[in-house]
C-alpha positions as CSV (number, residue, x, y, z in Angstrom):
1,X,112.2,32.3,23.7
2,X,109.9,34.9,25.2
3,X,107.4,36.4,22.9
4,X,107.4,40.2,21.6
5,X,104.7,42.7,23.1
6,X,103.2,43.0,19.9
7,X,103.2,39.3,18.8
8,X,101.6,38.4,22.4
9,X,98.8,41.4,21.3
10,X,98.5,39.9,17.8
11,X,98.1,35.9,18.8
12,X,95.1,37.0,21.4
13,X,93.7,39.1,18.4
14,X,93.7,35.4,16.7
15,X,91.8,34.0,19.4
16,X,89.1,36.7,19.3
17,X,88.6,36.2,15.4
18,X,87.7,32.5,16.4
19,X,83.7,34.1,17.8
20,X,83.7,37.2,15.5
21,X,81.6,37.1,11.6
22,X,83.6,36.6,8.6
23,X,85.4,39.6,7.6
24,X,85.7,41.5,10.8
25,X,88.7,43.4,10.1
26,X,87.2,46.8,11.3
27,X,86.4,45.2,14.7
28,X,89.6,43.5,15.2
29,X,91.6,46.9,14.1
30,X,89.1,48.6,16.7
31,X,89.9,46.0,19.8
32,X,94.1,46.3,18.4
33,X,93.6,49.9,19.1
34,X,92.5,49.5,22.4
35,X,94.7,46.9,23.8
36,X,97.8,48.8,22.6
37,X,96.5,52.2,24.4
38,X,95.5,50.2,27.5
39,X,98.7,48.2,27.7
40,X,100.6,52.0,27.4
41,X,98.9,53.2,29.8
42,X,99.5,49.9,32.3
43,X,103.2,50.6,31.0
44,X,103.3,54.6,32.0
45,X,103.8,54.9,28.4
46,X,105.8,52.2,27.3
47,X,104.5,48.5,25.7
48,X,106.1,46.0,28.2
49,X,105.0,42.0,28.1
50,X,103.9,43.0,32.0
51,X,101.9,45.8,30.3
52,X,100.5,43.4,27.7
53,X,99.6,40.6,30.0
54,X,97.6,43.2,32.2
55,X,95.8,44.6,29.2
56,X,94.8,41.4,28.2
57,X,93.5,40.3,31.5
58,X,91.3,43.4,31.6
59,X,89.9,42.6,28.7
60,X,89.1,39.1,29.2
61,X,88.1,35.9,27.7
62,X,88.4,36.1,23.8
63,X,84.9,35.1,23.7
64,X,83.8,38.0,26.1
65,X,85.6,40.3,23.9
66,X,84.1,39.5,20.5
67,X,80.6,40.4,22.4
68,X,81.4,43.1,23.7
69,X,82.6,44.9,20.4
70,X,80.5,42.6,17.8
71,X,77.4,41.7,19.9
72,X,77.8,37.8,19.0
73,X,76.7,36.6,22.2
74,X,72.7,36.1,21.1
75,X,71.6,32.7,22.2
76,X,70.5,30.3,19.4
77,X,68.6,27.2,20.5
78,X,70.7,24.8,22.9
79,X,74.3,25.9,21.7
80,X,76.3,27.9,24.3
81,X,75.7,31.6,22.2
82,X,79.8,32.0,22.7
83,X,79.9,28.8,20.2
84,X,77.6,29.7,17.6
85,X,79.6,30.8,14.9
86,X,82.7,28.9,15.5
87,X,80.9,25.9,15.7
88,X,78.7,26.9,12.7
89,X,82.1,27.4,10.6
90,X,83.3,24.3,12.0
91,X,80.3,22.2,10.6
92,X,80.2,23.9,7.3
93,X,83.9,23.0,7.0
94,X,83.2,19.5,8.0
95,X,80.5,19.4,5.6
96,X,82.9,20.6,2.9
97,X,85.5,18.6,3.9
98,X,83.7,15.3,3.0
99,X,82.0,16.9,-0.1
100,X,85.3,17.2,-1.3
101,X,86.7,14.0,-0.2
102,X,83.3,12.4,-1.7
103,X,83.8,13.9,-5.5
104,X,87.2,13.3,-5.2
105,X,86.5,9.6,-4.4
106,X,84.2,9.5,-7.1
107,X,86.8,10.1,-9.5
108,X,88.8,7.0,-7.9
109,X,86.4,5.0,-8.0
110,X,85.8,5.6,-11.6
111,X,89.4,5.0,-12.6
112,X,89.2,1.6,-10.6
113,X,86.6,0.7,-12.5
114,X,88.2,1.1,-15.7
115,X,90.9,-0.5,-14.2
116,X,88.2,-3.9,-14.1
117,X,88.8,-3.4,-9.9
118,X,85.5,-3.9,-7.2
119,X,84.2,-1.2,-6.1
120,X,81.6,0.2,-3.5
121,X,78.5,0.2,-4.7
122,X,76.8,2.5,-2.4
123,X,78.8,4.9,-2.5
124,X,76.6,8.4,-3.5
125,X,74.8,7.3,-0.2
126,X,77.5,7.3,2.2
127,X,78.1,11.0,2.2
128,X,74.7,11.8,4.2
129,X,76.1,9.2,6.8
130,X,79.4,10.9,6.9
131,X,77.9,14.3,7.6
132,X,75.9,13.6,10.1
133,X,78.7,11.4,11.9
134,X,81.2,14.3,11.7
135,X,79.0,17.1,13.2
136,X,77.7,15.0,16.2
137,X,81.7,13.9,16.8
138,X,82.4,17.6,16.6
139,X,79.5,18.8,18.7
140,X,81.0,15.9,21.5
141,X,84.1,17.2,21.3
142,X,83.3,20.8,21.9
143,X,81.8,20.0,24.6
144,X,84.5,17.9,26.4
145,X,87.3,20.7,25.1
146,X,85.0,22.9,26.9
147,X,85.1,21.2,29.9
148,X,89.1,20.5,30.5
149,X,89.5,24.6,29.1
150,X,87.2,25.7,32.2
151,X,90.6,26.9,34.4
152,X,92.8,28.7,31.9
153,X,93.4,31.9,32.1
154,X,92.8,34.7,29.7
155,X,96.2,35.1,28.1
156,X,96.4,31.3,27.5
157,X,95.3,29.7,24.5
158,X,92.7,26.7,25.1
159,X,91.9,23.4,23.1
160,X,89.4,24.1,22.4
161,X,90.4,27.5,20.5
162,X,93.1,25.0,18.5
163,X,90.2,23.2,17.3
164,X,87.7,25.8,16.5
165,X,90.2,28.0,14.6
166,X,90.8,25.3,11.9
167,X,86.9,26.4,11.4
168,X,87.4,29.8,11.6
169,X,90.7,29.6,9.3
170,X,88.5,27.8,6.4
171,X,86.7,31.3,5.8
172,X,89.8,34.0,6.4
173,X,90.7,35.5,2.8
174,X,93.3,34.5,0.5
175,X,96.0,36.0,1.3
176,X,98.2,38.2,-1.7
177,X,101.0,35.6,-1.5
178,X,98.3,32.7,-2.5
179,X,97.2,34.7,-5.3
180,X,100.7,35.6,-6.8
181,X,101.1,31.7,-6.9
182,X,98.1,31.1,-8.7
183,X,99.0,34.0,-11.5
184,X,102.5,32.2,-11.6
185,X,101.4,28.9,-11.7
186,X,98.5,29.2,-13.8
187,X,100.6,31.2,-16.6
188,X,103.7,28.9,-16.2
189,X,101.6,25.6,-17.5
190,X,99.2,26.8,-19.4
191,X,102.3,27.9,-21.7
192,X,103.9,24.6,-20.8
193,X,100.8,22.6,-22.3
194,X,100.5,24.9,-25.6
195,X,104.5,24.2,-26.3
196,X,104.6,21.6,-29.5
197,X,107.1,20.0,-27.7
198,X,105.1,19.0,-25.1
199,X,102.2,17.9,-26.8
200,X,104.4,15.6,-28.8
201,X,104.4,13.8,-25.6
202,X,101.1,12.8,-25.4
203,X,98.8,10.2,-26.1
204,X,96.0,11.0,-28.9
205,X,93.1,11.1,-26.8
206,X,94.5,13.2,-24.7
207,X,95.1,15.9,-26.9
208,X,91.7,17.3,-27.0
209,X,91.9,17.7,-23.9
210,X,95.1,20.0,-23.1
211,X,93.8,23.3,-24.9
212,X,91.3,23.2,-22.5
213,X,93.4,22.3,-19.6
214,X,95.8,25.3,-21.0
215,X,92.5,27.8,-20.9
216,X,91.4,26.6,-17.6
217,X,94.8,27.6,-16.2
218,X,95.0,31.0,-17.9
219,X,91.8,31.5,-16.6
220,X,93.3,30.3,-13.2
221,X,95.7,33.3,-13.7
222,X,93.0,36.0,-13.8
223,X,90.9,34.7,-10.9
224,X,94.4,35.0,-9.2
225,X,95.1,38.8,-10.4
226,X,92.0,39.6,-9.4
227,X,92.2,38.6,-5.3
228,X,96.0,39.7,-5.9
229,X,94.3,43.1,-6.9
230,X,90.8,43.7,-5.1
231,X,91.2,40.8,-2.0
232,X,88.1,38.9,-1.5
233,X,84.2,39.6,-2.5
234,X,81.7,38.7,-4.0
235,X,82.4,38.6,-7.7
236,X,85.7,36.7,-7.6
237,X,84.1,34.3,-5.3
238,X,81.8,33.0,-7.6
239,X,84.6,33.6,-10.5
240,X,86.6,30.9,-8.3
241,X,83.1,29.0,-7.8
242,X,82.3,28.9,-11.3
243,X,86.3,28.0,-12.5
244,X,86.7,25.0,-9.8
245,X,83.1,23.6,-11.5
246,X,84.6,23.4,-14.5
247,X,87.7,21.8,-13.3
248,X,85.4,19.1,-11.7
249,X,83.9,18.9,-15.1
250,X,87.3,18.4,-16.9
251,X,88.6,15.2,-14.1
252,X,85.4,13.7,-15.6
253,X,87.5,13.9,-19.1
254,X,90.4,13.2,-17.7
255,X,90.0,10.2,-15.6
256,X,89.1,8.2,-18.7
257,X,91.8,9.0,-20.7
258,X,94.7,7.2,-18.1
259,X,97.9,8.2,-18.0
260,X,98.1,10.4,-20.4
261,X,102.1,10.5,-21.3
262,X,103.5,8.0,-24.3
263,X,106.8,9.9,-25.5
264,X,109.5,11.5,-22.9
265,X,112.6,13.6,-24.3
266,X,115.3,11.7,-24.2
267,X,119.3,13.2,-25.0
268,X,122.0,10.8,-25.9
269,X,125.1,11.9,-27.1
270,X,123.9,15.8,-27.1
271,X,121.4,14.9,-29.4
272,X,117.0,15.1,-28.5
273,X,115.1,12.6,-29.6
274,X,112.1,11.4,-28.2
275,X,111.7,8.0,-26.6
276,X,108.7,5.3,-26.8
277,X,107.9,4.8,-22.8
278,X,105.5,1.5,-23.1
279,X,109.1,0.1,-24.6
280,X,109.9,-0.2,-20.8
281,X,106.3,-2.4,-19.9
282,X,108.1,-5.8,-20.9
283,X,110.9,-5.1,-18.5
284,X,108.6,-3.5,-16.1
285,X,105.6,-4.8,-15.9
286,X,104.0,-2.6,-12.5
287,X,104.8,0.3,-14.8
288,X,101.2,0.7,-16.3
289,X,99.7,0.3,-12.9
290,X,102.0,2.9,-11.3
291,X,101.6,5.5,-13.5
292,X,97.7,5.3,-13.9
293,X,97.8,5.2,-10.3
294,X,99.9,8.6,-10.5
295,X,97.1,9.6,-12.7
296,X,94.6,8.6,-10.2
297,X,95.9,10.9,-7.1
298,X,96.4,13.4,-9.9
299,X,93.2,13.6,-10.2
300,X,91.6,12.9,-7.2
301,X,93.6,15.8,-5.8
302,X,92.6,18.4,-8.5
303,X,88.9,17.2,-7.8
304,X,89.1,17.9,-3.8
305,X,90.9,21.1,-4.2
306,X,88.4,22.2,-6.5
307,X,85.2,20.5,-5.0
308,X,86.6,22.0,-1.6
309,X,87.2,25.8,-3.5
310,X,83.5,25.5,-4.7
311,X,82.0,24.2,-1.5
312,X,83.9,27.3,0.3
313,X,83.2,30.0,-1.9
314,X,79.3,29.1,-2.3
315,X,79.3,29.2,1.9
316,X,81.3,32.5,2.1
317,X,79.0,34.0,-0.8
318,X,75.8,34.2,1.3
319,X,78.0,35.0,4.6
320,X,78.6,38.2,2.8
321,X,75.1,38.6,1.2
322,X,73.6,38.7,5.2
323,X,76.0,41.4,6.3
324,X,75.3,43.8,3.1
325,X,78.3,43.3,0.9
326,X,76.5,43.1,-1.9
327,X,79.2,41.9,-5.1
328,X,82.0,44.0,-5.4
329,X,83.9,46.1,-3.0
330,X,88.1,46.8,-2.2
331,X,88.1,43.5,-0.3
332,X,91.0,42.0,2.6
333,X,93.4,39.4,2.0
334,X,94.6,37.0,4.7
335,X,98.0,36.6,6.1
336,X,99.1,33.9,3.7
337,X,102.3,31.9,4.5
338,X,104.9,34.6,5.3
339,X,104.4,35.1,9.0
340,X,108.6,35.4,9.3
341,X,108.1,38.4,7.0
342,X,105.5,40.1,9.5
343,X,107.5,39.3,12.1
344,X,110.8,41.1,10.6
345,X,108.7,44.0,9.3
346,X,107.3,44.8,12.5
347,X,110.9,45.0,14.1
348,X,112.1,46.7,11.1
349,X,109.4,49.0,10.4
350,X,107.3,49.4,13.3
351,X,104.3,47.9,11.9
352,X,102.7,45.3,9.5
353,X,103.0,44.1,6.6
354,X,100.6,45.3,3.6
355,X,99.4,41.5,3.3
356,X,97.8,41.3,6.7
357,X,96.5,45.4,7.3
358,X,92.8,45.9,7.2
359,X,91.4,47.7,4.3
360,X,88.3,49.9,4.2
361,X,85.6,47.9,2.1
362,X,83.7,50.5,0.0
């Protein structure tokens, strides 16, 4: 299927973003602009995919284009100046990436070691390795995408775009959709945890814990309403930098406790009562094993998602520091997960939706 005028516009916008700084919303409105009056005019006043094509080829390679509205193109060291930021964001997300996996791992390896299981004893000293591995296999790789991109045309997407966008995608905004999730999801457990019902499911030494857990979601909830309401600065980075720390803090807690469920609600005959789960161990005797191993991945995904959150927002914080931001202005949001509902409101409305428009920081 043949892709819309304005879609064709929009992916090349994408492409651009790859070499522009983090939050360049102005500049990318500013190039939109001009593509859609240039393509017009190709089209004698009409937006064709002819018209579109043409426009684009005028105005280049993406990488030509971020230069020539953002002045990214200064050379720094050895590195092609075209690669600088891309590659930049593509080693900090690298670097982030096995932080993440790291503390995470730490966590697994703790619960192993309850569980009386080997474990690595090296293993603080492996993420320097890691690092270091990851960035030289990425610098090798942009430098062989490079080489087998050198013939495509302008309106064609490369390789090597593909692979510096996952970079460049780490540090968009969170987009409105992601926030209303987090307001849902933190309010919807952290009731779920405070119901006496629930708590009668759990283990003793786990109950300290779940008022915390309950607060830590709530809280969750207001970082949420806050991006939902203002997008993305300074101050609710750092409130999301200083709530994923204290997740980390609470997997700590809650790898030692195990699995942390004793009772599930059982109904028999229309009647609730609760029922005794190690009564199942004798007949199943990998149940213990699988459900601390639930606990495990559990945990080591709440650890990554958080270490990963923290790693992110304590990049992005100084990113915005450089340009002048200072901590709190009427920040973007990024597209989220509802492209079919930008594509539809464009043909229905003639435009995009409020989640993806730029907004004037102040």
């Amino acid at each position: 299927m043949s892709e819309e005028p304005l879609e064709m516009i929009e992916k090349y916008l994408e492409r651009v973003r790859i070499y522009l700084p983090v939050d360049s919303q102005d500049t990318l409105t500013e190039i939109r602009t001009h593509l859609i009056e240039e393509a017009q005019s190709l089209g004698q006043g009409k937006i064709t995919r002819g018209s579109v094509m043409l426009a684009i080829e005028r105005f280049g390679d993406p990488k030509e284009a971020a230069n020539a509205y953002a002045g990214t193109g200064k050379k720094v060291g050895i590195i092609p100046a075209e690669y600088v930021l891309p590659a930049g964001r593509m080693a900090m997300a690298l670097v982030a990436l096995v932080i993440a996996f790291g503390i995470g791992a730490y966590f697994v390896w703790v619960s192993l070691s309850l569980w009386g299981f080997p474990t690595i004893e090296n293993w603080p000293f492996n993420i320097p390795v890691m690092i270091v591995f990851w960035v030289g296999l990425g610098v090798l790789v942009i430098g062989v995408l490079s080489f087998l991109d050198k013939y495509k045309a302008p309106t064609e997407k490369t390789v090597l775009e593909g692979v510096l966008g996952a970079g460049s995608g780490v540090f968009t905004p969170k987009s409105r959709t992601d926030a209303a999730g987090d307001i849902v999801f933190g309010l919807v457990f952290a009731v779920i945890l405070l119901l006496p019902q629930i708590q009668l499911c759990f283990i003793p030494a786990f109950l300290p814990v779940v008022g915390v857990m309950a607060f830590l979601m709530a809280v969750g909830a207001a970082k949420g309403y806050l991006f939902f309401k203002a997008g993305e600065n300074n101050a609710n980075l750092l409130f999301e930098a200083v709530l994923s720390a204290a997740w980390i803090v609470a997997c700590m807690v809650l790898v030692t406790t195990g699995w942390p469920i004793v009772y599930v609600w059982n109904n028999t005959n229309g009647v609730w009562s609760l029922f005794y789960l190690p009564d199942l161990y004798g007949d199943i005797s990998f149940l213990p094993l699988l459900f601390n191993g639930v606990w495990t991945f559990i945990i080591f995904i709440v650890a990554v998602t958080n270490s990963w959150q923290l790693v992110i927002s304590g990049m992005k914080i100084p990113m915005y520091m450089k340009a002048g931001k200072g901590w709190w202005w009427q920040g973007t949001w990024g597209s989220g997960l509802h492209s079919g509902w930008k594509k539809w409101s464009r043909r229905l409305f003639g435009r995009q939706s409020d989640d993806s428009a730029p907004k004037q920081s102040s």
